[in-house]
VOVO-692911 format. One record per residue (C-alpha): residue number from 0; x, y, z. Coordinates in Angstrom, 2 decimals, m for minus. Each point is the difference from the previous one (the first is absolute). Layout:
<pts>
<pt><num>NUM</num><X>X</X><Y>Y</Y><Z>Z</Z></pt>
...
</pts>
This chain:
<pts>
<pt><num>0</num><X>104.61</X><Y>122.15</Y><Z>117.89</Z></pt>
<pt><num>1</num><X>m1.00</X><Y>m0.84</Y><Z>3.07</Z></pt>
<pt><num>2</num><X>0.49</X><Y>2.09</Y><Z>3.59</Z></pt>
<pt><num>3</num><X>3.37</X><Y>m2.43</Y><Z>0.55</Z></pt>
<pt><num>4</num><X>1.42</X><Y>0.66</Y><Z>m3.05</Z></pt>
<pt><num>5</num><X>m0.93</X><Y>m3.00</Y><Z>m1.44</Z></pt>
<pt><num>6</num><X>m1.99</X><Y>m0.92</Y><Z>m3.57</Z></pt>
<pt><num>7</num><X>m3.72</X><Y>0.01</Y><Z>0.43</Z></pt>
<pt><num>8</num><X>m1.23</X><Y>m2.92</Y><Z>m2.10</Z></pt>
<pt><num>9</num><X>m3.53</X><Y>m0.61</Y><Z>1.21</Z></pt>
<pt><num>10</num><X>0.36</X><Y>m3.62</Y><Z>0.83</Z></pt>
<pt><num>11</num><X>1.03</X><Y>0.05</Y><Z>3.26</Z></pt>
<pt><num>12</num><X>3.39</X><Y>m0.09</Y><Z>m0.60</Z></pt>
<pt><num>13</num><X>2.66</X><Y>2.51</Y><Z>0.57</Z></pt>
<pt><num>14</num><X>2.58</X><Y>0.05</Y><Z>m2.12</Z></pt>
<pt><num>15</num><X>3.80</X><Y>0.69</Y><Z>1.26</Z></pt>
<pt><num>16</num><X>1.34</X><Y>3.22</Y><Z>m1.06</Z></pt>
<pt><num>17</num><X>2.98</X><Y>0.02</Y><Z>m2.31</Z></pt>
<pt><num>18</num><X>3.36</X><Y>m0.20</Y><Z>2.51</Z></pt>
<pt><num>19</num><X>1.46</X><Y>3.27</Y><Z>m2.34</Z></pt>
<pt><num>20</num><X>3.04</X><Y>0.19</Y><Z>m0.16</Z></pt>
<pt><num>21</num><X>0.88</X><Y>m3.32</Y><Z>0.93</Z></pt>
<pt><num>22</num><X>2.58</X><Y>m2.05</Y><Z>m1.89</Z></pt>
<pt><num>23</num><X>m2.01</X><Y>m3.33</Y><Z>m0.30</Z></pt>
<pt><num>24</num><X>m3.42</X><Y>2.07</Y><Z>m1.76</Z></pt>
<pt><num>25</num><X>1.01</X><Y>m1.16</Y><Z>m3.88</Z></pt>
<pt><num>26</num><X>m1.03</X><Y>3.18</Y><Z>m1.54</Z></pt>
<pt><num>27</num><X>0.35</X><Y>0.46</Y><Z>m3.94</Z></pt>
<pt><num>28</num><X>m1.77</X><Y>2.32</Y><Z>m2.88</Z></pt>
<pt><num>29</num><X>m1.07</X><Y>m0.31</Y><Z>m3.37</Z></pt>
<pt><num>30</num><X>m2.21</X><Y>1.63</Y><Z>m2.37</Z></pt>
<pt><num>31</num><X>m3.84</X><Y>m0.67</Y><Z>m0.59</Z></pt>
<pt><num>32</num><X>m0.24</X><Y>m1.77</Y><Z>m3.36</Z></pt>
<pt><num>33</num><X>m2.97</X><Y>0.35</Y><Z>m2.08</Z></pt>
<pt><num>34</num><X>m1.08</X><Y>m3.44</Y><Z>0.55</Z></pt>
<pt><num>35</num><X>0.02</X><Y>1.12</Y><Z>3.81</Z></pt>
<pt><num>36</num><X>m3.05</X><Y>2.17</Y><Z>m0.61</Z></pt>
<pt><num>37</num><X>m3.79</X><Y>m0.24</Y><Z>m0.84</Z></pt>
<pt><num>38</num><X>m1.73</X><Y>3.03</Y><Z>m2.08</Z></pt>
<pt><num>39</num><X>0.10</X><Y>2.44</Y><Z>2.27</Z></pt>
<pt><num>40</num><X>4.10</X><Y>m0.29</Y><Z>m0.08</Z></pt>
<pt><num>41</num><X>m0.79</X><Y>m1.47</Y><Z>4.46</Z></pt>
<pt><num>42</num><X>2.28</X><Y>m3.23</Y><Z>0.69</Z></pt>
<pt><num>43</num><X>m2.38</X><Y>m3.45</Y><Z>m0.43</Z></pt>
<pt><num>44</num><X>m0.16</X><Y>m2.17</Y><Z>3.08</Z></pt>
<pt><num>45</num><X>1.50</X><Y>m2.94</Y><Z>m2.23</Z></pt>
<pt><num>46</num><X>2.94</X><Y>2.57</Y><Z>m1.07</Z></pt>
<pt><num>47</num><X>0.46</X><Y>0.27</Y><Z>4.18</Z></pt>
<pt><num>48</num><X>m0.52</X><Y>m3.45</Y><Z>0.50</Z></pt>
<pt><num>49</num><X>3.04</X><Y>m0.71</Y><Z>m2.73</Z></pt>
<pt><num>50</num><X>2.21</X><Y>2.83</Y><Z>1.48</Z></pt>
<pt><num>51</num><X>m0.32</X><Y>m1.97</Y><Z>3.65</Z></pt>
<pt><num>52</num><X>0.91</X><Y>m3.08</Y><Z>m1.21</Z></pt>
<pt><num>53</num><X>3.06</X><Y>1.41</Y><Z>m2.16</Z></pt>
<pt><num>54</num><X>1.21</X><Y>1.89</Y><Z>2.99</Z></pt>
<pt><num>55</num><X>0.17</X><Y>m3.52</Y><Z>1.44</Z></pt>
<pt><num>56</num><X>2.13</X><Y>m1.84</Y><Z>m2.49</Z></pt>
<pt><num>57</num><X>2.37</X><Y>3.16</Y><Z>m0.15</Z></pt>
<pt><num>58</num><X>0.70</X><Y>0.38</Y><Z>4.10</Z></pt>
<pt><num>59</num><X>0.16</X><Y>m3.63</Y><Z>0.06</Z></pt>
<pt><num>60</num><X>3.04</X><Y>0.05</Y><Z>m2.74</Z></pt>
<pt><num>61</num><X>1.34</X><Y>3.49</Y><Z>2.02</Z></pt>
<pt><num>62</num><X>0.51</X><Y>m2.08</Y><Z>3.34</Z></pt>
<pt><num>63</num><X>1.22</X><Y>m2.83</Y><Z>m1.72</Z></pt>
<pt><num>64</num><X>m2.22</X><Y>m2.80</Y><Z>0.17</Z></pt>
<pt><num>65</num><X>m1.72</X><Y>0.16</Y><Z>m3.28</Z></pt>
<pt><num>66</num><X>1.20</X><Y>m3.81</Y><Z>m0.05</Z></pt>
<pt><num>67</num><X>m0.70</X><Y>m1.08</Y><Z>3.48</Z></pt>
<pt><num>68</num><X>m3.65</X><Y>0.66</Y><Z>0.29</Z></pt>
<pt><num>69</num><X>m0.85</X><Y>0.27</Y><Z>m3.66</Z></pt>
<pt><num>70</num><X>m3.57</X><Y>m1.20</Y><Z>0.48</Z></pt>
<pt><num>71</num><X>m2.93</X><Y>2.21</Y><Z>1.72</Z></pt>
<pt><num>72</num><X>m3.84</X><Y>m0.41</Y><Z>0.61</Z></pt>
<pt><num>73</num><X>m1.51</X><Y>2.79</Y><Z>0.65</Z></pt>
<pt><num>74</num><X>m2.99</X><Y>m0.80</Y><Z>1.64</Z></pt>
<pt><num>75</num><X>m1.45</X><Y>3.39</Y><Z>0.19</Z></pt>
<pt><num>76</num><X>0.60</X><Y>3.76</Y><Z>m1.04</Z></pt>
<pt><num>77</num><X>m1.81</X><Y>2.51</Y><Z>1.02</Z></pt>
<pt><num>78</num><X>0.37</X><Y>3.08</Y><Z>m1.74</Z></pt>
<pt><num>79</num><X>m1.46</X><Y>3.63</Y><Z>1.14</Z></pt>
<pt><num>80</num><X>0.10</X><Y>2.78</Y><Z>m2.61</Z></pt>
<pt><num>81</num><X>m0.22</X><Y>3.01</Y><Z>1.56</Z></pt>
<pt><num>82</num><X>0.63</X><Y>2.63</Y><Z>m2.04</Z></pt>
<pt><num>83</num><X>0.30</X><Y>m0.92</Y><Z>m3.87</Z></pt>
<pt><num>84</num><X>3.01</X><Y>0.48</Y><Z>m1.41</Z></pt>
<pt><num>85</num><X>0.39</X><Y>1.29</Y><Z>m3.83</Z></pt>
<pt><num>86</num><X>1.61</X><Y>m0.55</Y><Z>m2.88</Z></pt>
<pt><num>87</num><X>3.57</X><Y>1.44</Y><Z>m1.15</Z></pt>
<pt><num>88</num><X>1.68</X><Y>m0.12</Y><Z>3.89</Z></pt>
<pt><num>89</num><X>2.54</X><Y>m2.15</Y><Z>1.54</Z></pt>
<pt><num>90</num><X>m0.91</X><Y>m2.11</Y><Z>2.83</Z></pt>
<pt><num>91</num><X>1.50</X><Y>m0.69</Y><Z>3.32</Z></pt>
<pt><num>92</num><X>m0.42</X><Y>m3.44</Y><Z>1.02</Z></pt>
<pt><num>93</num><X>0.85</X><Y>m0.94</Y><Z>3.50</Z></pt>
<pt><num>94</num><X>0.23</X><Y>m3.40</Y><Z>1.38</Z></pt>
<pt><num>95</num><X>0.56</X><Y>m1.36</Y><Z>3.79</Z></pt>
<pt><num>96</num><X>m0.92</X><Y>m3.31</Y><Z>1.78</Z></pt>
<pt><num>97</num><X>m3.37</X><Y>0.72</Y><Z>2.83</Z></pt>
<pt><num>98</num><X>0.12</X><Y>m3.63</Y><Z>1.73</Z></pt>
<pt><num>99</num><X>1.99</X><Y>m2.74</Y><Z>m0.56</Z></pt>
<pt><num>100</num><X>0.04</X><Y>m3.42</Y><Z>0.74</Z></pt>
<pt><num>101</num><X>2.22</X><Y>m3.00</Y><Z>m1.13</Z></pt>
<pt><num>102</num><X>m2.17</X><Y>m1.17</Y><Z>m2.96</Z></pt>
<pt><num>103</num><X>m1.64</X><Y>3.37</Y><Z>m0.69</Z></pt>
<pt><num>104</num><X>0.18</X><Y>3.93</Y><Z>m0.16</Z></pt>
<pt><num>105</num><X>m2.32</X><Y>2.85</Y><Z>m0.35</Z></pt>
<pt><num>106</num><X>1.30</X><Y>2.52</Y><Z>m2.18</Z></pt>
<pt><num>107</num><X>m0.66</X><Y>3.76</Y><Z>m0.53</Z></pt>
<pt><num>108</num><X>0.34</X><Y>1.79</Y><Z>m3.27</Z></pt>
<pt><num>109</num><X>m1.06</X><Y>3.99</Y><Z>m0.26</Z></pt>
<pt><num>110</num><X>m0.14</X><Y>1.41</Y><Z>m2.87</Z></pt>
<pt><num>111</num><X>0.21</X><Y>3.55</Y><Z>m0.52</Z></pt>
<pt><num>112</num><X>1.03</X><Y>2.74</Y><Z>m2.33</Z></pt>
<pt><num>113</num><X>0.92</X><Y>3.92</Y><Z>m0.13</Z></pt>
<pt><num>114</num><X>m3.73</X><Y>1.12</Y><Z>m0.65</Z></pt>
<pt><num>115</num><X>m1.30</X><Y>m1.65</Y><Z>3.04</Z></pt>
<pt><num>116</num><X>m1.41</X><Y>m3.14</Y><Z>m0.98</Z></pt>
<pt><num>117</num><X>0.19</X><Y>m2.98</Y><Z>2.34</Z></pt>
<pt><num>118</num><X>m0.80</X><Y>m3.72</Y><Z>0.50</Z></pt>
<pt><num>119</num><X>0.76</X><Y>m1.92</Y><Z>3.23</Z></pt>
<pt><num>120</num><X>0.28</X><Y>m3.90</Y><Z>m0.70</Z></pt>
<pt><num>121</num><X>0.42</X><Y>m2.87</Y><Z>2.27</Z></pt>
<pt><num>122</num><X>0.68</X><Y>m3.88</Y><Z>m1.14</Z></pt>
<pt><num>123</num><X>0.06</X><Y>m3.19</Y><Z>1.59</Z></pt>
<pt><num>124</num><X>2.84</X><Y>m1.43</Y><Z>m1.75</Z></pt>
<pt><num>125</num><X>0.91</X><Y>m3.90</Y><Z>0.78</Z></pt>
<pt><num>126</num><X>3.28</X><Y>m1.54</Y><Z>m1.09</Z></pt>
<pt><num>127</num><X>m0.91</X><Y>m3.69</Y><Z>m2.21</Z></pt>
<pt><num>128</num><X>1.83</X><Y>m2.68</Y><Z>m0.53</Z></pt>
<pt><num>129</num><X>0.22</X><Y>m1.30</Y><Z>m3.33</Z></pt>
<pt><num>130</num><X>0.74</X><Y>m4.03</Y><Z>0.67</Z></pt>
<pt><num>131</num><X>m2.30</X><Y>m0.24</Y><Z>3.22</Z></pt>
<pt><num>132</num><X>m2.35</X><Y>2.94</Y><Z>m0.95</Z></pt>
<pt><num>133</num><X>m0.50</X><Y>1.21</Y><Z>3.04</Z></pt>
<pt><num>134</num><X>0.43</X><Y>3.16</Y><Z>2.10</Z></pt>
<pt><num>135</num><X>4.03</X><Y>0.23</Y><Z>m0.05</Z></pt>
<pt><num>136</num><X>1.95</X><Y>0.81</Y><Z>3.09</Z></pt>
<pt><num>137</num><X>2.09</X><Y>3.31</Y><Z>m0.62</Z></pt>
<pt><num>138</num><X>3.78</X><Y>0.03</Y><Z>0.36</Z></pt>
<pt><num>139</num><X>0.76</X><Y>1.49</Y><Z>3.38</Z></pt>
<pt><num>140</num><X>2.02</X><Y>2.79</Y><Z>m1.52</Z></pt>
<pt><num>141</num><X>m2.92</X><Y>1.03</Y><Z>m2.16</Z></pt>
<pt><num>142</num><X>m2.00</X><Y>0.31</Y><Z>3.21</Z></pt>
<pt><num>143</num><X>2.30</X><Y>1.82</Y><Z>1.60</Z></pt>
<pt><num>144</num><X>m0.17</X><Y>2.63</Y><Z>m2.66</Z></pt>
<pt><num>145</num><X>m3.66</X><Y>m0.09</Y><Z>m0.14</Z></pt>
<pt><num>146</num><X>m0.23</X><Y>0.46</Y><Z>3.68</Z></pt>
<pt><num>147</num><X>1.98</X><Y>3.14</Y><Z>m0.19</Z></pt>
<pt><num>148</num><X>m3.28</X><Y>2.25</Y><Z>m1.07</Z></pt>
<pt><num>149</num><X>m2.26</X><Y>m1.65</Y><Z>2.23</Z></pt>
<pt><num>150</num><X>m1.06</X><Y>m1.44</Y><Z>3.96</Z></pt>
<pt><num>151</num><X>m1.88</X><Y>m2.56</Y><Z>m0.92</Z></pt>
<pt><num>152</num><X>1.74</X><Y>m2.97</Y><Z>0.01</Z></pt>
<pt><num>153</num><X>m2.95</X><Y>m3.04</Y><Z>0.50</Z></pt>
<pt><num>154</num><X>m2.54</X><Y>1.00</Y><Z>m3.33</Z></pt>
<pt><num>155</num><X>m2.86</X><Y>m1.78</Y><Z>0.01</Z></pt>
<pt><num>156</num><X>m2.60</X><Y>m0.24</Y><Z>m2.63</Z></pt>
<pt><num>157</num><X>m3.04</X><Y>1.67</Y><Z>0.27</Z></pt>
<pt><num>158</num><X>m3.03</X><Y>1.13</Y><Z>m2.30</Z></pt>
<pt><num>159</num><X>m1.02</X><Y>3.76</Y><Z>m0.03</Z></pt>
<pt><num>160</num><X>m3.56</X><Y>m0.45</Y><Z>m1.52</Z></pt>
<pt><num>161</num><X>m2.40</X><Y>m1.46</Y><Z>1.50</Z></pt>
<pt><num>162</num><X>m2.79</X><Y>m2.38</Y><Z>m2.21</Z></pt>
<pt><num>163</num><X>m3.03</X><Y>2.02</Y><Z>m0.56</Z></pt>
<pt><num>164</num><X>m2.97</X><Y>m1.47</Y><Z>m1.89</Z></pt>
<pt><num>165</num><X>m2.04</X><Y>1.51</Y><Z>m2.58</Z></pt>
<pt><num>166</num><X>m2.70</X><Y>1.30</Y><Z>1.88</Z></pt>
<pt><num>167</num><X>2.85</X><Y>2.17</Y><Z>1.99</Z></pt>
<pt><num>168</num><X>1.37</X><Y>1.43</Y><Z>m3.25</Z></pt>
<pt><num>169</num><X>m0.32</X><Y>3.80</Y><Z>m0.76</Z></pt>
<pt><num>170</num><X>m0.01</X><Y>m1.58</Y><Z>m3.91</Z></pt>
<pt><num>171</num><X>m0.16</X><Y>m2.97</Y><Z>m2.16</Z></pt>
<pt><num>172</num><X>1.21</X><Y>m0.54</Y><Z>m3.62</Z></pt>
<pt><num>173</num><X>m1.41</X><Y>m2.64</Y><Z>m1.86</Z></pt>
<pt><num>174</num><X>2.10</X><Y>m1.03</Y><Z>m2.94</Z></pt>
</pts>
């Protein structure tokens, strides 16, 4: 963590710090399946990757708009595993919106468990239109909700690599 109390990812990025308690932070637990796990019993990145993205579908039926904004791109995830977290637990899952916009979100997801495992998460989620696909504008009650968790109110897009080359690389993998 870093000195503010905020997730250290590396990337120049800090990430925003779960608003706990707070009644808009979608927070739910279940076990960790063995399909969840590699050989060593630690959660897989994909197994994380799938927990994010069902977190999504179930806060967006919890507030209700399952069927008004049924379609998301998620146009990137990053995902920081920073202490492994092992088979036969339950996990905490904890969503909240970071920025908002009218098109788009950023959302958090933290998973965590008893033992002391944790991954912090942050998505760019965008809200698609299925006739004009294209970014969808989100219903101003949605936005109001999302904005509950969060100051920033004017996301913008932006990259958090930067293009290297291969002569800059620490290592490359020919396959």
């Amino acid at each position: 963590m870093g000195s503010n109390g905020t997730a250290d990812t590396g990337l120049a990025k800090m990430l925003m710090p779960v608003p706990d308690p707070h009644p808009d932070v979608f927070d739910r637990q279940w076990p960790l399946r063995p399909a969840d796990v590699d050989r060593l019993g630690r959660l897989r990145l994909d197994a994380a990757a799938r927990h994010i993205m069902d977190m999504g579908q179930d806060h967006l039926r919890e507030v209700g708009h399952n069927d008004t904004h049924p379609l998301w791109i998620v146009r990137r995830t990053m995902i920081d595993m920073i202490a492994p977290i092992n088979f036969q637990d339950t996990l905490r899952l904890r969503r909240w919106c970071s920025g908002a916009s009218s098109r788009w979100c950023e959302m958090r997801v933290r998973i965590d468990w008893r033992k002391g495992g944790l991954v912090e998460t942050e998505a760019f989620w965008i809200s698609f239109n299925r006739e004009t696909q294209t970014p969808a504008r989100m219903s101003d009650d949605f936005i109001k909700g999302l904005k509950r968790t969060t100051d920033i109110d004017r996301l913008r897009w932006k990259g958090y690599l930067k293009p290297g080359s291969r002569e800059d690389a620490d290592e490359v993998r020919n396959f």
